[in-house]
N, C-alpha and C positions, 0 to 999 in steps of 0.2 A: 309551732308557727314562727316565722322568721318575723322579724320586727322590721320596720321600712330602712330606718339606721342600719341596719344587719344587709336588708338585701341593698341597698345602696352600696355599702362596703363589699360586697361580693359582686357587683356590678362594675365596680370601678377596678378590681382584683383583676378580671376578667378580661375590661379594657387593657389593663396595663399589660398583663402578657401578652393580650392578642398584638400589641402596638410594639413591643420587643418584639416578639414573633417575627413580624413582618417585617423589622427594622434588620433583624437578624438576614432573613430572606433576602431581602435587598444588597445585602453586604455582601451575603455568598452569591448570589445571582452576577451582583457587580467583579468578583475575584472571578466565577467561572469564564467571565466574558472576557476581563481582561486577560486571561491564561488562556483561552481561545486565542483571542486577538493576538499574545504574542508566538504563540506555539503554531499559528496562521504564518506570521510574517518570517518565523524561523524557517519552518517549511518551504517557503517560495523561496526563501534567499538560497537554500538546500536543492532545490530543485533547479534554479539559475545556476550553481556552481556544477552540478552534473550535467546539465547541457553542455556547459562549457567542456566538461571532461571530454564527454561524449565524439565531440568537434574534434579532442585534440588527439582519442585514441583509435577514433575509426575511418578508416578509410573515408574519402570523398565517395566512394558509389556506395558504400555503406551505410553514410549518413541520407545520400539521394533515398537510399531505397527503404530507410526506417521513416523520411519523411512522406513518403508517395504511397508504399504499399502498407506501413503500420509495422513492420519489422525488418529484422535485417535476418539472412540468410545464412547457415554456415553447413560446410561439408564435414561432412563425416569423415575424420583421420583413422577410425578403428572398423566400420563396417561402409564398407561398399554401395553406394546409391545409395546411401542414407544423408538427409539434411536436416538440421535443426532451423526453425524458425523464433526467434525470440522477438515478441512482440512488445512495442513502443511502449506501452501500459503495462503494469501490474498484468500476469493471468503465468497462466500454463506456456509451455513451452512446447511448439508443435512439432511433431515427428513423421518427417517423408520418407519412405523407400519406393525406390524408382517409380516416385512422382505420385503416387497413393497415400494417401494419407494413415500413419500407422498405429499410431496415438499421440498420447502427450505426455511429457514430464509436470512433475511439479517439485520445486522447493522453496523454501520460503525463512524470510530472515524472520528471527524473531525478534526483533522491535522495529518500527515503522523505517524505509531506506526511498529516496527517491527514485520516482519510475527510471530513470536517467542511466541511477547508480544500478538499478536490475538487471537493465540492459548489459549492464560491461560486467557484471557481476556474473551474467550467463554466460555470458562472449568467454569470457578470461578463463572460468572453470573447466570450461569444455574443451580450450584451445590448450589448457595447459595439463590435464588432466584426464578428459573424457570418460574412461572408465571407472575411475574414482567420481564419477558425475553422476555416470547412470548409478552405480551404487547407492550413490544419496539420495537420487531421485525418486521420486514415485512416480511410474509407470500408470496411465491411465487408459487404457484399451479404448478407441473409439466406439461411439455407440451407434448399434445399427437396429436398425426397426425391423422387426421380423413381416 
């Protein structure tokens, strides 16, 4: 049997970790927020300086047309009727042959790049590269519903 002295002392034990506990919780909740908060404002400012990029490397109907239709357009230098679609966000990269749609690419940086920098990041590879592009790329066959 515990004595009231005994469980008072194991009562107050109990309190004190829980109140560390929680003090602890707090501290980390508060570092998670503010490293959100600055890895947030890093981000935007990241994503302002690729607009700007954007502005300074693409063509004026370029920019029209990434802003109006969601991507900008590019022809195929190695296959014939073929166009690359690279769109304004993050995604796949879409693949037209004489105007059909034929699949998609994908690649992808490994640590986080803003949408901005994707864009020029596909533009540039393809324009300067193309068959070393589709190499890297994964091919994704469109899907059709039987």
């Amino acid at each position: 049997m515990i004595s009231p002295t005994g469980l008072a002392f194991a009562v107050a034990q109990v309190g004190i970790i829980t109140g560390v506990f929680l003090i602890l919780c707090g501290v980390l909740a508060w570092g998670l927020y503010h490293r959100e908060a600055v890895l947030s404002n890093e981000r935007t400012d990241a994503e302002k300086r690729a607009q700007a990029l954007i502005h300074e490397l693409l063509s004026t109907e370029q920019v029209a047309m990434l802003n109006q239709m969601g991507f900008i357009e590019l022809r195929s230098r190695l296959i014939p009727g073929r166009a690359y679609r690279i769109p304004r966000r993050r995604g796949q990269v879409q693949v037209y042959e004489d105007g059909r749609h034929a699949g998609s690419l994908c690649i992808q940086p490994t640590r986080w790049v803003p949408d901005g920098d994707l864009v020029l990041m596909h533009k540039l590879m393809i324009e300067a590269n193309e068959a070393e592009y589709l190499r890297t790329a994964n091919f994704f066959k469109p899907y059709r519903v039987l």
